[in-house]
C-alpha positions as CSV (number, residue, x, y, z in Angstrom):
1,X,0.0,0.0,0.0
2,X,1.1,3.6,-0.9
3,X,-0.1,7.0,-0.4
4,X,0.9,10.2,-2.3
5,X,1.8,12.7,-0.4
6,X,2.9,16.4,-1.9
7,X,3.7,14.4,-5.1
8,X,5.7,11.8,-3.0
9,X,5.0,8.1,-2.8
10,X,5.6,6.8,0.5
11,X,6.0,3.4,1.1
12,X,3.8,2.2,4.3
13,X,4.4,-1.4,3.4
14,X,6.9,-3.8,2.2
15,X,6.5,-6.8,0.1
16,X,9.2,-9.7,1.3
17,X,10.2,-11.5,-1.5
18,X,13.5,-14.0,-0.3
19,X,11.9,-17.3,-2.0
20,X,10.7,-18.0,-5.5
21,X,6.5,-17.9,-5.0
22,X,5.6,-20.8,-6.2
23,X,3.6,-23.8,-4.3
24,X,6.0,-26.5,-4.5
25,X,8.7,-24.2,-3.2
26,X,6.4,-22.5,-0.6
27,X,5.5,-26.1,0.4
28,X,9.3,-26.8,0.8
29,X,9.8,-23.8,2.4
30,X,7.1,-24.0,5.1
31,X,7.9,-27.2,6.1
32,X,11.5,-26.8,6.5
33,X,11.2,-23.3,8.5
34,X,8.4,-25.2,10.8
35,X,11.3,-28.5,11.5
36,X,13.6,-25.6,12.2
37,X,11.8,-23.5,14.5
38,X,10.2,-26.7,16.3
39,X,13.9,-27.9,16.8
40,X,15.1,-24.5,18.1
41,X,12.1,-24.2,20.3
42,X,11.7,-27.3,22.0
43,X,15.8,-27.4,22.5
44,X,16.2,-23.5,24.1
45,X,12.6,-24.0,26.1
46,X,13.4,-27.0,27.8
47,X,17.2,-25.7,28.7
48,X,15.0,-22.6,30.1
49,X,12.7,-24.7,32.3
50,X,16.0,-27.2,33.1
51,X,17.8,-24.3,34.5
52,X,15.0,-22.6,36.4
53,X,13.7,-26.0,38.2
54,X,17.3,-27.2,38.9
55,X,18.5,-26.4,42.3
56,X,22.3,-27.7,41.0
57,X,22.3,-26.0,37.8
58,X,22.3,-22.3,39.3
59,X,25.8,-21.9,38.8
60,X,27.2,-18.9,36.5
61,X,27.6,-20.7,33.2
62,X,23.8,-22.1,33.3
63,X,22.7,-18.6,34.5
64,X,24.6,-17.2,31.1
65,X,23.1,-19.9,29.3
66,X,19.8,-19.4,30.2
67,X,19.5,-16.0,29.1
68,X,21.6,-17.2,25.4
69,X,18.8,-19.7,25.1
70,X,16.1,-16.9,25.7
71,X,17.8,-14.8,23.4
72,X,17.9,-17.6,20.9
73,X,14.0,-17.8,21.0
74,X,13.5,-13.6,20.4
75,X,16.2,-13.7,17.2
76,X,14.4,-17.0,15.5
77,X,11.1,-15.6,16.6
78,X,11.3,-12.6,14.9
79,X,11.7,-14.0,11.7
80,X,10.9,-17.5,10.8
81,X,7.0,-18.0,12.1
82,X,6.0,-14.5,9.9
83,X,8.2,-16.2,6.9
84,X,6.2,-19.4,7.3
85,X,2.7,-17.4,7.9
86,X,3.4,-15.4,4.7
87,X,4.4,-18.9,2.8
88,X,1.1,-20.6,3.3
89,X,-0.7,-17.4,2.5
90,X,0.8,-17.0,-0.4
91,X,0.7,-13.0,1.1
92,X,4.3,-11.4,1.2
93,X,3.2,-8.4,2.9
94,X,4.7,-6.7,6.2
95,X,3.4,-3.2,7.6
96,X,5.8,-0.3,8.1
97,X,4.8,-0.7,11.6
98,X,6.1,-4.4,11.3
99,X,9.1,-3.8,9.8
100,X,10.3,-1.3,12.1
101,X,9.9,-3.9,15.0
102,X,11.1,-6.8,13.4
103,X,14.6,-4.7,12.5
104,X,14.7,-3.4,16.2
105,X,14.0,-7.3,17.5
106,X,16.3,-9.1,15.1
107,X,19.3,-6.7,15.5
108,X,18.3,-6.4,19.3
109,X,18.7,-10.1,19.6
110,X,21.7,-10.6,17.7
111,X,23.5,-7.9,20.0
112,X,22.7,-9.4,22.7
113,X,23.3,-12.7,22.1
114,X,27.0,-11.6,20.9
115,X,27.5,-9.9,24.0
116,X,26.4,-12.5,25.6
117,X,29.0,-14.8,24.0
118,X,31.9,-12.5,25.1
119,X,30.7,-12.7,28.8
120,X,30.2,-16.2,28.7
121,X,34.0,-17.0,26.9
122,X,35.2,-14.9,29.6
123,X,33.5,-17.4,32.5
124,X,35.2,-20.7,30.7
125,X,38.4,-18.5,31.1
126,X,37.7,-17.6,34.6
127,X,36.8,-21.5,35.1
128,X,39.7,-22.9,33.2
129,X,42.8,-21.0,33.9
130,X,41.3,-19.4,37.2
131,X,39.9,-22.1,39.1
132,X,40.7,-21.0,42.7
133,X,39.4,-17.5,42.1
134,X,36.3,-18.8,40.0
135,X,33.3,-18.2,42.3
136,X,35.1,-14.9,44.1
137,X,35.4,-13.2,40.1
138,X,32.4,-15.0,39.1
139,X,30.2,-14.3,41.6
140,X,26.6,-13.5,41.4
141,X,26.8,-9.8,41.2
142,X,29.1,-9.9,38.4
143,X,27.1,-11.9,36.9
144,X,23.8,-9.8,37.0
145,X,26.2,-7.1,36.4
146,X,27.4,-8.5,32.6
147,X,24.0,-10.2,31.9
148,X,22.6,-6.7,32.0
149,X,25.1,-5.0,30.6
150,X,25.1,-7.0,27.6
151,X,21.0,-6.2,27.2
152,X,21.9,-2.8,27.7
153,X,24.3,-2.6,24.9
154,X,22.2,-5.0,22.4
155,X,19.1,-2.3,23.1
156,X,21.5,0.5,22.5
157,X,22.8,-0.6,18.9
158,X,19.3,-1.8,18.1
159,X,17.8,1.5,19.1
160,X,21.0,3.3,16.8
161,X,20.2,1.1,14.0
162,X,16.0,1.2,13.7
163,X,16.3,5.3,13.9
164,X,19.1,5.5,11.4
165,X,17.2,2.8,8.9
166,X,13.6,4.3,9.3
167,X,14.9,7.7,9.0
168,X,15.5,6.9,5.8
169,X,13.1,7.9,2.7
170,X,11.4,4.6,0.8
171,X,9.7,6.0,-1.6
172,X,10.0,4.2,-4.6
173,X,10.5,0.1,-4.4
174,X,9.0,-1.5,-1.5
175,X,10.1,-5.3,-2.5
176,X,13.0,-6.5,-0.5
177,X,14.7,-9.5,-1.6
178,X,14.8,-11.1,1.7
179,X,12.1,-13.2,3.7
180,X,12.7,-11.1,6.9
181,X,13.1,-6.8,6.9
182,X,16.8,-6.8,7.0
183,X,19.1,-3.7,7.3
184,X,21.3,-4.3,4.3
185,X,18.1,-5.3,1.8
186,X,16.5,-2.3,2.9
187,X,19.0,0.3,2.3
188,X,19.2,-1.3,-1.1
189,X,15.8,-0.1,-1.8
190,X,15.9,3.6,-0.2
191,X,15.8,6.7,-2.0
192,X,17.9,8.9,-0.1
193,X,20.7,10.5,-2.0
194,X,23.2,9.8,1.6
195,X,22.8,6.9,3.9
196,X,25.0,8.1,6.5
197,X,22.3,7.7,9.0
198,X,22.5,4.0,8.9
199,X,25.9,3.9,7.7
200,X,27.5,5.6,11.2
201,X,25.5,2.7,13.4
202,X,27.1,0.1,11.2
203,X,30.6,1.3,11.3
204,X,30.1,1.5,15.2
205,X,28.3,-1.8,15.6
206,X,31.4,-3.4,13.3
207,X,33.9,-2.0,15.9
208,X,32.0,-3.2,18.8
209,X,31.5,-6.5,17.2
210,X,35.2,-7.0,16.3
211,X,36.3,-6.0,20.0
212,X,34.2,-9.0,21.5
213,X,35.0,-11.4,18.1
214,X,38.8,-10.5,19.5
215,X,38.0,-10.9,23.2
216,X,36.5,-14.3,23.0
217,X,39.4,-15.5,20.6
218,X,41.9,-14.1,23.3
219,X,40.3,-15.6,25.8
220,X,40.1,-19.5,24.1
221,X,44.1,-19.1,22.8
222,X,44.5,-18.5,26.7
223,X,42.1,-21.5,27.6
224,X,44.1,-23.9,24.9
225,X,47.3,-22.7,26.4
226,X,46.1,-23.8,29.4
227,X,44.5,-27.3,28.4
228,X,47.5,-28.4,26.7
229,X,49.3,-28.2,30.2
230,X,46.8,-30.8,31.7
231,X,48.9,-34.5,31.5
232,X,46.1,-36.0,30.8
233,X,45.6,-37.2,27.5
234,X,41.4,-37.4,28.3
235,X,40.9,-34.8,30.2
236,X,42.6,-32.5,27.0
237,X,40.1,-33.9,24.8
238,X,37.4,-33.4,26.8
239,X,38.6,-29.6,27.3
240,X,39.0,-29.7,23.3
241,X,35.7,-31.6,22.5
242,X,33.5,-28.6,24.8
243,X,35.6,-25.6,23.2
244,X,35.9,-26.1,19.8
245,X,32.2,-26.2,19.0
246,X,31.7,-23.5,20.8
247,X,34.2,-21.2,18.7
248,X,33.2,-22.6,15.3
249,X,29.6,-21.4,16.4
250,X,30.8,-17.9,17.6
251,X,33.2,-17.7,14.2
252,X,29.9,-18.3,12.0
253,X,27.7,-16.5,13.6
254,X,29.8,-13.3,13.3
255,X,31.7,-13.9,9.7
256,X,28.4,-14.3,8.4
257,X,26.8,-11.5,10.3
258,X,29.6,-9.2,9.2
259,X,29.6,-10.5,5.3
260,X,25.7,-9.5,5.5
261,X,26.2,-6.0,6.6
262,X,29.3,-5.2,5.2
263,X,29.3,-6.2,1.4
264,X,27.9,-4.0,-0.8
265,X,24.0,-3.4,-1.3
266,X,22.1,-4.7,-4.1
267,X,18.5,-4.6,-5.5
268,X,18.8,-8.0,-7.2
269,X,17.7,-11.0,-5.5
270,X,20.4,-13.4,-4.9
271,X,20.3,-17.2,-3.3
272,X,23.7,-16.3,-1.7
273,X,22.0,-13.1,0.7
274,X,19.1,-15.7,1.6
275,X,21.5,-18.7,2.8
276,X,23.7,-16.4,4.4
277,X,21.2,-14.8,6.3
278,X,19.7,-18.4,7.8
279,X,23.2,-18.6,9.2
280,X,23.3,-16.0,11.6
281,X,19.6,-16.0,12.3
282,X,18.5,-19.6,12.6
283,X,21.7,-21.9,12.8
284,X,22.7,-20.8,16.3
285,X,19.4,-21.1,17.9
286,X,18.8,-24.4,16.8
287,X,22.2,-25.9,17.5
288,X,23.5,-23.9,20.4
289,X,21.2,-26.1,22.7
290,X,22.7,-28.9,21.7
291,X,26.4,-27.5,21.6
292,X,26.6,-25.7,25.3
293,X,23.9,-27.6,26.9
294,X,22.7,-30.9,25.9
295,X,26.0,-32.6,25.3
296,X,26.6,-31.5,28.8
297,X,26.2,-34.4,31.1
298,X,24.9,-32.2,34.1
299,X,22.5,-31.4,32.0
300,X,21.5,-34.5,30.5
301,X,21.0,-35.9,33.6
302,X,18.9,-33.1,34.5
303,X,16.7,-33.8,31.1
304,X,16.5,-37.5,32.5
305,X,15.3,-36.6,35.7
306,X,12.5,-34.6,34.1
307,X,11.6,-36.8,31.1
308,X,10.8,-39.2,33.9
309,X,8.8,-37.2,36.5
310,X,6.8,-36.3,33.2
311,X,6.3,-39.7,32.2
312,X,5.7,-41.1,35.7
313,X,2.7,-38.5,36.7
């Protein structure tokens, strides 16, 4: 829908056009979003209730968890069930209204949950390296302390990046080639001779991101260095097996975020934009369950526990 304004045509709606529209690929597409989101979901609620219900799982690094697994629900949330809605409708459609919130949630949550992976690399180095001093640095007030912190600061870039976006003019093309309302797709399609609104919150989110991308590499080289000088052969492995996964995730998560946001804008559709996007807004919900909590034997034995007090009521 437009409206004409002193000879101007605002957009008050977008049309989202990531997948080809026809039924056997809006079939495809709904039913793979729905595993997705069904995976992601059931993983990152029950690590939620786990943590809550547990008495021994109230340690820092469940705390930190809990809140990643929140976070994972708001960034997969914002996206995928209006991408599947729109599929089965065969209606591509998002309000101005929508679009503003769904840019403030997605880059909101993705903030956050980078923040939140800085924070929590700097408890596995407290707990590896430091494990005398863990609970005195580690305590609970630091922990509240960085938890809200890093909401703070993923509300503050989100905030910086929905006013510089929206204060841009759309006023010609409202189709963006993208199945959520996503920064870079957008600014392909404004009509404002300078995007230095949006471009000033980018360049400051890049800097911000690339400070924790280096802190949380600093701090596994430090807890590598440190696993190499336990003698035992198993108990390295183990150290290995829990760290690794954890850094491929964080490495994907941002090189993909960054490739997004930082190539250059176009108004052409391509495949490329759509799979990288998935990556940074629907691979770690769905497998960070399984990488920081679920291989964790604490907390399979908590998931044991409750599978059976379910089954036995």
């Amino acid at each position: 829908m437009l409206s004409i304004v002193a000879n101007l045509t605002i957009v008050r709606e977008f049309i989202l056009l990531g997948f080809p529209n026809s039924e056997n690929v809006s079939i495809l597409h709904s039913v793979f979003f729905s595993l997705i989101y069904s995976c992601a979901l059931m993983g990152n609620v029950l690590i939620i209730i786990i943590t809550t219900v547990d008495q021994h799982l109230h340690s820092p690094m469940y705390f930190f968890l809990k809140n990643l697994s929140f976070l994972d629900l708001c960034l997969i949330s914002v996206t995928v069930p209006k991408s599947i809605a729109n599929s089965l409708t065969h209606n591509s459609s998002i309000s101005l209204c929508g679009c503003v919130v769904q840019v403030f949630l997605l880059i909101f949550s993705l903030a956050t949950e980078l923040h939140l992976l800085t924070v929590m690399s700097f408890d596995r180095y407290a707990a590896i390296c430091h494990p005398l001093h863990y609970e005195v640095i580690m305590n609970r007030n630091m922990c509240v302390q960085l938890t809200a912190m890093s909401w703070l600061g993923g509300c503050l870039i989100a905030v910086m990046h929905t006013a510089g976006t929206f204060s841009l003019s759309y006023c010609e093309s409202n189709v963006v080639h993208q199945f959520f309302c996503d920064i870079p797709q957008l600014l392909a399609i404004s009509c404002s001779e300078s995007l230095i609104a949006e471009l000033v919150p980018i360049f400051i989110s890049v800097l911000v991101d690339m400070c924790c991308f280096i802190f949380i590499v600093i701090s596994y080289l430090y807890i590598f260095c440190t696993v190499k000088k336990i003698s035992s052969t198993e108990g390295q492995l183990k150290a290995y097996y829990t760290c690794v996964p954890h850094l491929v995730v964080v490495l994907l998560f941002v090189s993909t975020g960054f490739f997004a946001y930082l190539k250059p804008t176009s108004d052409s559709p391509s495949i490329s934009d759509l799979i990288i996007s998935m990556f940074y807004t629907m691979v770690p919900p769905t497998f960070n369950p399984i990488i920081y909590s679920l291989r964790n034997h604490a907390m399979k034995m908590a998931v044991g526990i409750l599978l059976k007090w379910i089954f036995t009521k």
